[in-house]
C-alpha positions in Angstrom: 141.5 99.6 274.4 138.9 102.0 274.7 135.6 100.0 274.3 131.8 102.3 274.8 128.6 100.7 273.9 128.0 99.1 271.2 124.1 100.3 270.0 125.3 103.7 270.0 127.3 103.4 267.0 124.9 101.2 265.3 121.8 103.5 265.9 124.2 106.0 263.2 124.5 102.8 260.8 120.8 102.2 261.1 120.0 105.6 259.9 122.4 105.5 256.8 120.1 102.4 255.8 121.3 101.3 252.4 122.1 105.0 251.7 125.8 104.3 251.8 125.3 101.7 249.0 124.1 104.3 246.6 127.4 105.7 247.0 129.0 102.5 246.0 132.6 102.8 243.5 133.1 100.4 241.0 134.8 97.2 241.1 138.3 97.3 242.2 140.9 95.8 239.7 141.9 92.7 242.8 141.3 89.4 241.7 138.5 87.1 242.5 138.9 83.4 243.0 136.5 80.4 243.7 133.9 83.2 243.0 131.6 81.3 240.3 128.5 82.5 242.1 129.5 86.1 241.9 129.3 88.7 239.9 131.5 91.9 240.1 129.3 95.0 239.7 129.9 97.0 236.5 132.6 99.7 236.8 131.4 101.9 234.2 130.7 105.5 236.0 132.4 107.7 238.3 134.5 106.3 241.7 130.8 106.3 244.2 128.7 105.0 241.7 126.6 102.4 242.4 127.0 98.4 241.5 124.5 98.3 238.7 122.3 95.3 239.7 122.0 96.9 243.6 120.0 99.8 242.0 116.7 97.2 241.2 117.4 95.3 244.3 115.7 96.0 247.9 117.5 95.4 251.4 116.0 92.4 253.1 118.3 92.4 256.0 121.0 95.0 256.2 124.0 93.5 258.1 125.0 96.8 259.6 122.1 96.9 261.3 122.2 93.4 263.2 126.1 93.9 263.0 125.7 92.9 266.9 124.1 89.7 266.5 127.3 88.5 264.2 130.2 86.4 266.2 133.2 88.4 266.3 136.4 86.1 266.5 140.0 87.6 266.5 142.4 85.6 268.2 139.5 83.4 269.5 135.7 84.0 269.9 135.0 87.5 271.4 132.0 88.1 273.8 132.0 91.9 274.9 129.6 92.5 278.1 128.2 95.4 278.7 126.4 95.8 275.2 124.0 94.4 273.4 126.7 92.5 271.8 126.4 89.7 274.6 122.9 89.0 274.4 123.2 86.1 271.8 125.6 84.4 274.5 123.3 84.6 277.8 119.6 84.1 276.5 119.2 88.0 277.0 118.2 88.6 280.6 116.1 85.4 280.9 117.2 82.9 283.6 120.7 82.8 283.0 122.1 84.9 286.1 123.2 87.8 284.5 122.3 91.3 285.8 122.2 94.8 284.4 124.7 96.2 282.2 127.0 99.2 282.9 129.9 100.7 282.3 133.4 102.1 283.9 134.4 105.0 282.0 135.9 103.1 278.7 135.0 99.0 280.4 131.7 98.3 279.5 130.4 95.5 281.9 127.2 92.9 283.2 126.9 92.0 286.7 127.0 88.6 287.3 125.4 86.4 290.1 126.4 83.4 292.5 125.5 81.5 289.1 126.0 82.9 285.8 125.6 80.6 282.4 126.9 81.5 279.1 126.1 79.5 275.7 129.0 79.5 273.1 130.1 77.7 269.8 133.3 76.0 269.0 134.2 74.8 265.6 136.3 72.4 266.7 136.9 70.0 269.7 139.9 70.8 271.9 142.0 72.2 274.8 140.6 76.1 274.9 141.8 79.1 277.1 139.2 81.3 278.6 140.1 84.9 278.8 137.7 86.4 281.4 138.2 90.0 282.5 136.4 91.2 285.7 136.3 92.9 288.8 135.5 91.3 291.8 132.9 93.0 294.0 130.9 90.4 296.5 133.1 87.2 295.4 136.7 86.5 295.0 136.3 82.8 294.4 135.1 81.1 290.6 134.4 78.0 290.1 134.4 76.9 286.4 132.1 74.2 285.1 131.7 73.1 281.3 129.0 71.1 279.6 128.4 70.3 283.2 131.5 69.3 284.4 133.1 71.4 286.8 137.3 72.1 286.5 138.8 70.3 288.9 140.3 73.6 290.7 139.1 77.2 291.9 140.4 80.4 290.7 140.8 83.0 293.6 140.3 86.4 292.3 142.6 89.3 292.9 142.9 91.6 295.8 141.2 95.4 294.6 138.8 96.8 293.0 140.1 97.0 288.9 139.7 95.2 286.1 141.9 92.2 285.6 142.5 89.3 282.6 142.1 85.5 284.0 143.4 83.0 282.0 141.6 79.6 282.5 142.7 76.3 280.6 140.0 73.9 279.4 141.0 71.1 278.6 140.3 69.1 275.0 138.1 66.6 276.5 135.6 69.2 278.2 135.2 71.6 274.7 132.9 69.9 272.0 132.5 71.0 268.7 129.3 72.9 268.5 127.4 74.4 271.5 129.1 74.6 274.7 127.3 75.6 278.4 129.9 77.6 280.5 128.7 78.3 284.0 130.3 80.5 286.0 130.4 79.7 290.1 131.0 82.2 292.7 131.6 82.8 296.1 129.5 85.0 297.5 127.6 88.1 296.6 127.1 91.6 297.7 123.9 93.8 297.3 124.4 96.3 294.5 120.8 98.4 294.3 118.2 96.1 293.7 121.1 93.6 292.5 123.3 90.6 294.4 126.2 91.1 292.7 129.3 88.8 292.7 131.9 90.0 289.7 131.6 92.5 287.1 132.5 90.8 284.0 133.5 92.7 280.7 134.8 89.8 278.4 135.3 86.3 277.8 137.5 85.3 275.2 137.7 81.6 274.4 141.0 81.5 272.6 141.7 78.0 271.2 144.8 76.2 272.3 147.2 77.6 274.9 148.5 81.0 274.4 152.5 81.4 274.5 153.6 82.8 277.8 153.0 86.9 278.2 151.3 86.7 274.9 148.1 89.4 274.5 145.5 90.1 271.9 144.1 93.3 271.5 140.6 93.4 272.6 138.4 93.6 269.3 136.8 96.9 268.9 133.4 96.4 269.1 132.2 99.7 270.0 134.3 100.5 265.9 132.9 97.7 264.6 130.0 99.5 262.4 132.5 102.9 261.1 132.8 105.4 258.5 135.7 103.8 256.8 137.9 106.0 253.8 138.8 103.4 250.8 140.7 105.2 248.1 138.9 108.7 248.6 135.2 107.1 248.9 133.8 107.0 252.1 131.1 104.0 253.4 129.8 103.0 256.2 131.0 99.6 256.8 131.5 96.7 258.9 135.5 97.5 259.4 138.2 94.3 261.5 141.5 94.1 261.9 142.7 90.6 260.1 142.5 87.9 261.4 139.4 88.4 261.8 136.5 87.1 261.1 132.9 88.1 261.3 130.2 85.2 261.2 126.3 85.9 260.7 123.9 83.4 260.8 121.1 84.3 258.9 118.1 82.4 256.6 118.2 83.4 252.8 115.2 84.4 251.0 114.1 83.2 247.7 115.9 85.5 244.9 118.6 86.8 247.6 121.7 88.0 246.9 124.9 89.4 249.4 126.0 92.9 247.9 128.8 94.7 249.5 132.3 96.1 249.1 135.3 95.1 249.9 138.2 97.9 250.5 141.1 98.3 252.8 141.5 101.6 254.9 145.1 102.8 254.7 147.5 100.0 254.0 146.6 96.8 254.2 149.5 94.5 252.5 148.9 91.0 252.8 145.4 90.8 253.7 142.9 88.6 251.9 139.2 88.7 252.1 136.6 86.0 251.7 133.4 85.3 251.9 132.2 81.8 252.6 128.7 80.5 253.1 127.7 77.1 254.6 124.2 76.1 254.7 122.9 73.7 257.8 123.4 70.8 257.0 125.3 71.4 253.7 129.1 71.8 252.6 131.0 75.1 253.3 131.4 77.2 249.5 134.1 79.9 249.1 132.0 82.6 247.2 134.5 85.4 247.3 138.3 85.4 247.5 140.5 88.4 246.6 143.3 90.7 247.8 142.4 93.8 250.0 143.5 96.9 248.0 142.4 100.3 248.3 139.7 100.6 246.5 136.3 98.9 246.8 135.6 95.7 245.1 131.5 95.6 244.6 130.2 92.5 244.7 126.3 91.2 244.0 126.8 87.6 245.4 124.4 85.2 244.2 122.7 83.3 247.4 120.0 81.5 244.9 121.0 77.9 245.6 120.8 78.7 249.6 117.6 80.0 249.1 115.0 78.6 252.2 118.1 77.6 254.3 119.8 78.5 257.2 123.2 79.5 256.8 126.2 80.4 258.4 127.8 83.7 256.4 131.6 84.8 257.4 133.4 88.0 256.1 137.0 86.5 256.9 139.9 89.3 257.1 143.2 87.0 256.8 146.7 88.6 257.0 148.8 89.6 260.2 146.6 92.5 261.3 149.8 95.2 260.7 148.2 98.4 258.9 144.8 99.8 258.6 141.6 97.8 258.7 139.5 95.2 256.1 136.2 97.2 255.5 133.4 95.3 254.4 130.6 98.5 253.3 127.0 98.8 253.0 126.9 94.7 253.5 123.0 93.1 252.9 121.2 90.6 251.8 118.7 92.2 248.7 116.2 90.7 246.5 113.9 91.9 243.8 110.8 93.4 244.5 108.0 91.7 243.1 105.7 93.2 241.0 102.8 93.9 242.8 99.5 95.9 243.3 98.8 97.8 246.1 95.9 96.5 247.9 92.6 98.0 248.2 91.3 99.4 251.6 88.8 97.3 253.0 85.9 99.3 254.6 84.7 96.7 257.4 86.4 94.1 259.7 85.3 91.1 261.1 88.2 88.8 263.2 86.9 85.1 264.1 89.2 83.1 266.6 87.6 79.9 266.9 88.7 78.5 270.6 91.2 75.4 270.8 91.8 75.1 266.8 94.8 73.8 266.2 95.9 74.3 262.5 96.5 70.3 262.0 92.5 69.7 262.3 92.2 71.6 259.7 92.6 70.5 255.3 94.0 74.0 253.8 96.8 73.3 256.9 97.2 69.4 257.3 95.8 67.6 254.0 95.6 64.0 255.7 93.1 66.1 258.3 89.8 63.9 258.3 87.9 66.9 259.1 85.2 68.2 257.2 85.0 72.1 257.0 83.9 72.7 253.0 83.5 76.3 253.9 86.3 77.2 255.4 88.3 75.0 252.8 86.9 77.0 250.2 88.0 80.5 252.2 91.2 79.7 252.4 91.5 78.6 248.6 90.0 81.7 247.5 92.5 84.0 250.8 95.8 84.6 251.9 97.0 81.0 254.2 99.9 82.0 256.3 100.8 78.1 256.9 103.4 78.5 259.8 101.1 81.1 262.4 102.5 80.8 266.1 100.1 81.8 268.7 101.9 83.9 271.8 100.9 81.2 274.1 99.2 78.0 274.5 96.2 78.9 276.5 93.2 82.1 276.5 93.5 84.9 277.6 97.2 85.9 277.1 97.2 84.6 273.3 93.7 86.9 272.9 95.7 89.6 275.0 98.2 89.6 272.0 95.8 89.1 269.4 93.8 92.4 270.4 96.2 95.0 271.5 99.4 93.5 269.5 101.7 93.1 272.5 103.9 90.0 273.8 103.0 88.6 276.8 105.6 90.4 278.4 104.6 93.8 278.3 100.8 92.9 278.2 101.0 90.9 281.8 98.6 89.0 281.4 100.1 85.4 281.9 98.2 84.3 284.4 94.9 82.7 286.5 94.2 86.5 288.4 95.9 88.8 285.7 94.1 91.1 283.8 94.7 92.9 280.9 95.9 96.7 282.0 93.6 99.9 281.5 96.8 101.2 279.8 96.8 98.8 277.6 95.4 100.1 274.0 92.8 97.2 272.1 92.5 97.3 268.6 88.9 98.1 269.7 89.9 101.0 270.9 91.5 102.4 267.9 88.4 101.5 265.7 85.8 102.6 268.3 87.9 106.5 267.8 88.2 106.2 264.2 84.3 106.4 263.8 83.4 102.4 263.4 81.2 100.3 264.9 82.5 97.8 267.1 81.1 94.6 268.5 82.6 91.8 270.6 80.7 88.4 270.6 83.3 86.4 273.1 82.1 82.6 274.8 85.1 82.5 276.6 84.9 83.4 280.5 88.6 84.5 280.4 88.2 86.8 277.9 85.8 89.0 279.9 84.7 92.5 281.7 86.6 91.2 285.0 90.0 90.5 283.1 90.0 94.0 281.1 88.8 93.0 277.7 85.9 95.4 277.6 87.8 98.2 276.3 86.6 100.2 273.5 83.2 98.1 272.4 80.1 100.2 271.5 78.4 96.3 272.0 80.0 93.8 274.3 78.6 90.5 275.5 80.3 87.8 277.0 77.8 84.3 276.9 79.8 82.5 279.8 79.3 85.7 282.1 75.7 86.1 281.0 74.8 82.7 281.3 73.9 82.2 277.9 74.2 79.6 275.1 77.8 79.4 274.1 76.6 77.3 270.7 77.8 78.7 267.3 74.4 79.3 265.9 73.8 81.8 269.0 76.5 83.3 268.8 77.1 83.9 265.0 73.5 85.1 264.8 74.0 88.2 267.3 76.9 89.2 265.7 74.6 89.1 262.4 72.1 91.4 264.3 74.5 93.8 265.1 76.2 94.2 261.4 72.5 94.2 260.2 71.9 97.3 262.5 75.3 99.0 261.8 75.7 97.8 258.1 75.2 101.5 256.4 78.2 102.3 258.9 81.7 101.3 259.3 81.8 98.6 261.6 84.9 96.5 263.4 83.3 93.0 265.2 85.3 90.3 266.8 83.6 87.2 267.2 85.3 84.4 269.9 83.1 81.0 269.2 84.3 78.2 271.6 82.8 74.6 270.2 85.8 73.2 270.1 87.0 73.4 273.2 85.6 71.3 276.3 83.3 70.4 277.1 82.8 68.7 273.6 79.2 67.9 272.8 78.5 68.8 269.4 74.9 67.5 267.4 74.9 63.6 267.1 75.0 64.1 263.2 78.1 65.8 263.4 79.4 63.3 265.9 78.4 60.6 263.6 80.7 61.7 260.8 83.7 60.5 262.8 82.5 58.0 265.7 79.1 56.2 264.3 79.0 53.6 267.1 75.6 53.7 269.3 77.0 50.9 271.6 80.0 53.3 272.9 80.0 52.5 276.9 82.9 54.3 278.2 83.6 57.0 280.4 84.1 60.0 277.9 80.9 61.8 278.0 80.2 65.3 276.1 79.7 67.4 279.1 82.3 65.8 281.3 85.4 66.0 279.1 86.6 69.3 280.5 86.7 67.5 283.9 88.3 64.3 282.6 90.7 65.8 280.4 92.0 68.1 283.0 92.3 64.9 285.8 93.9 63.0 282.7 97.0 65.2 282.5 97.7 65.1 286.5 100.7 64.0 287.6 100.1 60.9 287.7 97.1 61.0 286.0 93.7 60.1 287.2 92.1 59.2 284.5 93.1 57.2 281.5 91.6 56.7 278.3 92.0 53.6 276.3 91.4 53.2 272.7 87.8 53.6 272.5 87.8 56.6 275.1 90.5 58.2 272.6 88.4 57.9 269.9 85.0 58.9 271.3 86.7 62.2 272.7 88.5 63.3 269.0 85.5 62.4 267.4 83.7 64.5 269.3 86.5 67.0 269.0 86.2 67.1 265.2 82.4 66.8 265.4 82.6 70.8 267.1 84.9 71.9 264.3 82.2 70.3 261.7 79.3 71.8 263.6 81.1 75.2 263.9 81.9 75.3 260.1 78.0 74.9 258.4 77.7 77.9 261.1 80.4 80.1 260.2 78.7 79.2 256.7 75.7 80.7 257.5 77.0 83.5 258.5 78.8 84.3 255.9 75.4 84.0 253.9 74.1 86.7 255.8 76.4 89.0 255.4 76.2 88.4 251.5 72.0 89.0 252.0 72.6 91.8 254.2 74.8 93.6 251.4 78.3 94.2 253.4 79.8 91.1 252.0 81.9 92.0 249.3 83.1 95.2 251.5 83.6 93.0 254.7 87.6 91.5 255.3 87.4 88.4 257.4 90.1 87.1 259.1 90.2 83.7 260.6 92.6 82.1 263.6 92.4 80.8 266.6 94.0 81.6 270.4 95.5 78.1 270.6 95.1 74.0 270.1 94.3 71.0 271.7 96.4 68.1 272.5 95.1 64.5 272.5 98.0 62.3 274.2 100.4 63.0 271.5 102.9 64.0 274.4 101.7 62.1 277.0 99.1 64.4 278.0 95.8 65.8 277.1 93.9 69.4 276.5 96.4 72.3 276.4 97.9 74.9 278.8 101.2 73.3 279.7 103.8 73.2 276.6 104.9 74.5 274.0 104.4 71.8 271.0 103.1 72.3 268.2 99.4 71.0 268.8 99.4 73.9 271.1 100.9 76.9 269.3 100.3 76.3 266.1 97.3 77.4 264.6 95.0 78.9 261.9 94.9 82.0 260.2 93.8 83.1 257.3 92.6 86.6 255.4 89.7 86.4 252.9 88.2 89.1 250.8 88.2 88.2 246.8 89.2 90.9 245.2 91.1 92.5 248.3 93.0 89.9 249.1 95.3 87.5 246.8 94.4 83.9 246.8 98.3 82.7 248.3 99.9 80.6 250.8 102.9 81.9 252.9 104.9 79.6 254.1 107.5 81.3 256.6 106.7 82.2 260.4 104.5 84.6 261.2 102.6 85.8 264.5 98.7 86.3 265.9 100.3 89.7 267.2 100.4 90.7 264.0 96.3 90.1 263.3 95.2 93.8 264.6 98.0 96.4 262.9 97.3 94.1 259.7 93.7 94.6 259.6 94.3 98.5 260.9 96.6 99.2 257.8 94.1 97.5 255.2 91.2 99.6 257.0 93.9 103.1 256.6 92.9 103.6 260.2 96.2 104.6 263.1 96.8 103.3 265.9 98.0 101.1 268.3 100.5 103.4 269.4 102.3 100.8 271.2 102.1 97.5 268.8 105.0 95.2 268.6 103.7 93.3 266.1 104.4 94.4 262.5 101.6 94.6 260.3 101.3 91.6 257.8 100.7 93.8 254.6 103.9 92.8 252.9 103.3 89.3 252.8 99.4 90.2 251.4 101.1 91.9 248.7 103.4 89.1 247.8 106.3 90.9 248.7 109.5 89.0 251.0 109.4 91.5 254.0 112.2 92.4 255.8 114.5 90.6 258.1 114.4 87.4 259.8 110.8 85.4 259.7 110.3 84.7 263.2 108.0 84.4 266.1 108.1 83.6 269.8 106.0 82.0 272.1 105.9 82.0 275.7 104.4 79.7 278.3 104.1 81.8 281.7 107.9 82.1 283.4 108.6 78.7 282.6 109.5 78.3 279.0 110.2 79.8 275.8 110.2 79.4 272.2 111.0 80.3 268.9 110.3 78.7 265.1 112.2 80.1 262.0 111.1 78.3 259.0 111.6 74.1 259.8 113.1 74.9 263.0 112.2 75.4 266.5 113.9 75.4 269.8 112.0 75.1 273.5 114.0 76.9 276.3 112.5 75.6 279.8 114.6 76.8 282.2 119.1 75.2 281.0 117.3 72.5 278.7 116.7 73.6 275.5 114.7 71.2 273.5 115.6 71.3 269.3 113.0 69.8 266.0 113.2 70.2 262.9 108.7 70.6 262.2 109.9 69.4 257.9 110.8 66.4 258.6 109.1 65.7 262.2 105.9 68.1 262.2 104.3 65.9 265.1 108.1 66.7 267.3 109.0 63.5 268.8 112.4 63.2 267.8 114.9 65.7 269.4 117.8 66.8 267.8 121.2 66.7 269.3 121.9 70.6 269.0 125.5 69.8 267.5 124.4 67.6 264.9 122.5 71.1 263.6 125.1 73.7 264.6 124.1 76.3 262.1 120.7 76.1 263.0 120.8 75.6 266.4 123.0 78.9 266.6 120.6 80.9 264.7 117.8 80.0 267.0 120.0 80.9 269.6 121.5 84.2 268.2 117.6 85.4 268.1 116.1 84.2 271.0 119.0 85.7 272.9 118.6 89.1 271.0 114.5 88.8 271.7 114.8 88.1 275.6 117.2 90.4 275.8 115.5 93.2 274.4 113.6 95.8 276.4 111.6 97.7 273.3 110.1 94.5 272.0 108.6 96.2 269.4 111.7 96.9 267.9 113.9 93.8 269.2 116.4 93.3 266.5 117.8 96.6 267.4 120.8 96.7 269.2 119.3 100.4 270.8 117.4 99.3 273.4 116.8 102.1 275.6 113.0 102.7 275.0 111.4 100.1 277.6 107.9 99.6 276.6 106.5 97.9 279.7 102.7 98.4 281.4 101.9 97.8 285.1 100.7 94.8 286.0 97.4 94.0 287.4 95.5 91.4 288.8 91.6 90.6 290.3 90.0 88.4 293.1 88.3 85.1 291.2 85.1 85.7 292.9 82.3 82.4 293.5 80.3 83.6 290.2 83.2 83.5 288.0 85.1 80.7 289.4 82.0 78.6 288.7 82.0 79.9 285.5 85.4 78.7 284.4 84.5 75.3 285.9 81.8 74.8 283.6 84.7 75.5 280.6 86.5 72.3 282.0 88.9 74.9 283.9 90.2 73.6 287.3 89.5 77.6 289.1 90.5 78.7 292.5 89.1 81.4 294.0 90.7 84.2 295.0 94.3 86.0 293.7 95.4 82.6 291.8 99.2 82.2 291.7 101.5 82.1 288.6 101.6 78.5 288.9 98.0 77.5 288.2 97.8 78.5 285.1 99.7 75.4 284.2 97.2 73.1 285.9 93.9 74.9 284.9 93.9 75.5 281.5 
């Protein structure tokens, strides 16, 4: 069957957008059964008139558009190489042995290595036959393991250089309902460009059961998947199968959503039956639409309300024998009501605040049983916008600030590590205000985020205390940046103030370290200006240093005793910009570039996982009057601080951003599709948190939590205990790995790579010092990726 990529169908269905909807014909006169959550769109008006309750609703995730991250099973589960289609099923390109993706005029293949994984769900235990078709090019020898067991013989590949079908039988007691890990072993390789190559693969399909002798399935048509399908003389675009077939999505429903779409068959389609059934994690399966296919559309508004917050598994199921035209499912999408909101007010000034190693748990508006004091920032976020669930990029300095200020991953930033340095080409938010006219100052007390490591882009006033030598203290700190809004207040101005008194070496004033440890007879070994040095020989392996319980609570009470300190600061500050007269036009914005661990995973400071303590953090928008006193509870990003605080200042920029601006949420509106974010931790692990649920990739072991029920992750979940979830996790992490424009990484078009060159610096004496005085274990010269791990 002829089979071309996949995005370059759905880059038309993007475009239509919910335009096809509009075009809607009424209900159809097919029956609907088990459909009590349903409601059949008026069919008053001409055939292409829309279903009446879709014309006050707005798309929140438009199926045709992510119509590549759906399961496709006919005649067992599908996965098509070659297209973006496969991403879901590899983990992208990350670490799973798969190479580029081509194509043979109509086969559409990925090169596969010596070792090539793939990750797929089963419904059901049992006996399974695995469909692979490929072309042998360095290795003619496979070797099939499952759930790390390996089948007890090897399949010798064909003589030639076509494509063939290998049927492989798996037996019941290897396949388990849920995930499965296939791993595919070769023979050999051979060196294909800048590639070693051992098979081209173009499908898998896992049928279950044993086929009958000579019997074939069609391949689906995944390329015709997304089509302009004909239903009684209206024309849609659609999501269009031959039965059986079914299309699964998993997806997390918004509060208010509702599944519109039509139902129609394209030429003659007797027999077939659609449905429509939703099961939520951790919930029972409910048949929400059942009718017979005719030919004309059935519109349907599906009410999702009682799913609403959960993660659910959503299948458009095409029964019947699969003779005659196709089951057309048009203009499917998930829509709710837009609220009724006011468009917010430009703010004329900016001033960002990451305070250094906060973690959002230390803190009331984020963790009520918090014991720490901070009045005043308690009373910003009661009177701002909280976004509860923030995720920082990473878990340590300089690449979390990287994303913070120029609104790029990691990734594409580069800089991950000890040496790297943020590239010239990359564009700061510093930048963009600096052009538009403002102001801008930078107050940073961090040595990573410095001159030598390519954060002095774009600042009319730059100062960095650990590189000058200066006092690092709040009070110093907060008072230049007041200086330099007192000198530019009758302009514009954009300032970005970095404190660091939380982070090592803790020593904050004895009356803020009497609020939490009171004791003058404390003997032990934690003292203030050595705990950088004993928390980073604490977390060796094995440790050096070990705290017992009076160590423990010496070093979080001096911990908390920095956050204290820093907040009557921060308080001050704020005065002053009230006396000064720029208060009421000023936005603040308030988060932090990462957390602090104190032994709740066996190990101390931060800069080597991916937990929560670490990721997690602040952040928070405040202007009364500007912005709406709220709290927003889905995931969101610190890539997304600088286009946020660009929009609200109406200024353009950051050309290259792949973080999308928070503005939606500000205006209490649901914005569109999934509510995500990723983290990274140098080449070493991954992660991603959607709503309650996370999942940690480091290197084949993922690692699963629900944060509702275990915020402080120490119980992991068995992955098929949570299929539903632990497939949508995987779905989008696969889809983000894989994607190459990461600003636009739900799209199955992937061909505009955003990417800068990497670069890197010598640690000289000076600056290695520097960093040692910060608690960070430095070496000098071109550091390797790997010390990042141990140093910060």
């Amino acid at each position: 069957m002829s089979r071309t990529k996949l995005f370059c169908l759905l880059a038309i269905a993007i475009s239509t957008g919910i335009a096809g909807l509009v075009g809607c014909g009424p209900s159809s006169e097919a029956s609907t059964e088990g459909s009590a959550e349903s409601d059949t769109a008026a069919a008053a008006g001409p055939q292409g008139a829309a279903p009446a309750a879709a014309a006050s609703l707005r798309m929140q995730q438009d199926l045709l558009d992510i119509a590549h991250l759906a399961d496709v099973d006919h005649h067992g589960l599908y996965v098509d190489f070659g297209t973006p289609a496969r991403m879901k099923y590899t983990i992208g390109h990350w670490r799973t042995g798969w190479g580029s993706d081509g194509a043979d005029g109509d086969e559409t293949f990925t090169h596969a290595t010596d070792a090539s994984r793939v990750y797929f769900s089963m419904r059901q235990a049992g006996p399974v036959t695995m469909r692979v078709r490929m072309r042998p090019i360095g290795s003619r020898r496979l070797q099939v393991f499952v759930n790390n067991r390996s089948l007890p013989e090897g399949i010798q590949l064909a003589e030639g250089a076509e494509f063939r079908d290998y049927d492989i039988a798996i037996p019941a007691d290897m396949i388990r309902a849920g995930e499965n890990a296939l791993l595919l072993r070769f023979g050999g390789t051979t060196r294909v460009g800048d590639e070693n190559v051992s098979v081209a693969v173009s499908s898998i399909r896992f049928i279950p059961g044993t086929p009958t002798e000579g019997e074939r399935f069609l391949a689906p048509d995944l390329a015709a998947l997304v089509a302009q399908i004909d239903v009684g003389g209206t024309e849609r675009r659609a999501i269009a199968v031959r039965a059986p077939t079914t299309v699964t999505y998993h997806l997390e429903v918004p509060q208010g959503g509702r599944l519109v779409l039509g139902v129609g068959g394209e030429g003659t389609v007797a027999g077939a039956r659609a449905r429509i059934v939703v099961q939520p994690e951790g919930g029972e399966a409910a048949e929400v639409y059942s009718a017979a296919v005719g030919n004309r559309w059935d519109d349907q508004n599906v009410d999702l309300t009682r799913f609403a917050g959960q993660v659910v598994r959503l299948e458009l199921i095409a029964e019947g024998t699969g003779e005659g035209g196709r089951v057309a499912w048009s203009v499917p999408g998930i829509m709710v009501a837009p609220p009724q909101v006011a468009e917010l007010r430009p703010v004329r000034n900016v001033v960002v605040l990451l305070i250094d190693t906060l973690r959002a748990s230390k803190l009331r508006p984020f963790n009520p049983q918090s014991r720490v004091r901070t009045p005043v920032l308690e009373r910003i976020a009661q009177e701002g916008t909280v976004f509860e669930a923030a995720q920082s990029q990473e878990n340590w300095t300089k690449p979390s600030v990287a994303s913070v200020l120029t609104g790029l991953t990691p990734s594409t930033h580069g800089a991950k590590t000890d040496a790297a340095r943020v590239p010239d080409s990359a564009e700061l938010v510093s930048e963009v205000f600096d052009g538009a006219g403002f102001a801008t100052g930078s107050f940073l007390a961090n040595g990573y985020v410095s001159d030598r490591f390519g954060f002095r882009q774009g600042w009319d006033h730059y100062v960095n205390y650990i590189r000058d030598n200066r006092s690092t203290e709040a009070e110093d700190v907060f008072r230049e940046a007041g200086d330099f809004i007192e000198q530019h207040k009758d302009e514009r101005f954009f300032v970005y103030i970095q404190t660091i008194d939380p982070h090592v070496p803790y020593d904050p004033p004895a009356e803020f370290l009497s609020m939490y440890d009171s004791r003058t007879d404390y003997a032990g070994q934690v003292r203030p200006r050595m705990t950088g040095e004993l928390l980073e020989r604490a977390k060796r392996n094995p440790p050096e240093v070990t705290f017992d319980a009076s160590d423990r609570r010496r070093l979080e009470a001096l911990h908390d005793g920095e956050i204290s300190y820093h907040d009557r600061e921060l308080g001050r500050f704020l005065e002053r910009l009230q006396q000064l007269g720029v208060g009421e036009d000023t936005l603040l914005v308030i988060t932090s570039d990462h957390g602090e661990e104190f032994n709740e995973h066996n190990s101390w400071g931060h800069g080597h996982s991916l937990y929560q303590e670490l990721i997690n953090v602040p952040l928070i928008f405040w202007r009364p009057g500007v912005v709406p006193a709220q709290r927003v509870a889905h995931t969101v990003s610190t890539m997304q601080i600088s286009p946020t605080v660009l929009e609200l200042a109406q200024v353009q920029g950051l050309r290259n951003a792949e973080g999308r601006a928070l503005t939606p949420e500000l205006r209490g509106e649901i914005p569109a599709g999934p509510q995500v974010a990723f983290s990274d931790f140098l080449d070493d692990r991954r992660a991603i948190r959607a709503g309650r649920w996370k999942l940690i990739l480091r290197g084949h072991n993922p690692t699963m939590f629900d944060l509702q029920s275990d915020p402080g992750e120490q119980r992991e979940l068995d992955m098929n205990r949570h299929p539903i979830a632990a497939r949508y996790l995987r779905v989008l992490i696969g889809q983000y790995l894989g994607a190459i424009d990461r600003g636009n990484w739900l799209s199955a078009d992937q061909r505009a790579r955003t990417q800068l060159g990497t670069e890197s610096i010598e640690i000289d004496p000076v600056l290695c010092a520097q960093l040692r005085e910060l608690g960070y274990g430095c070496t000098e010269g071109t550091a390797p990726p790997s010390a990042v791990g141990q140093t910060d």
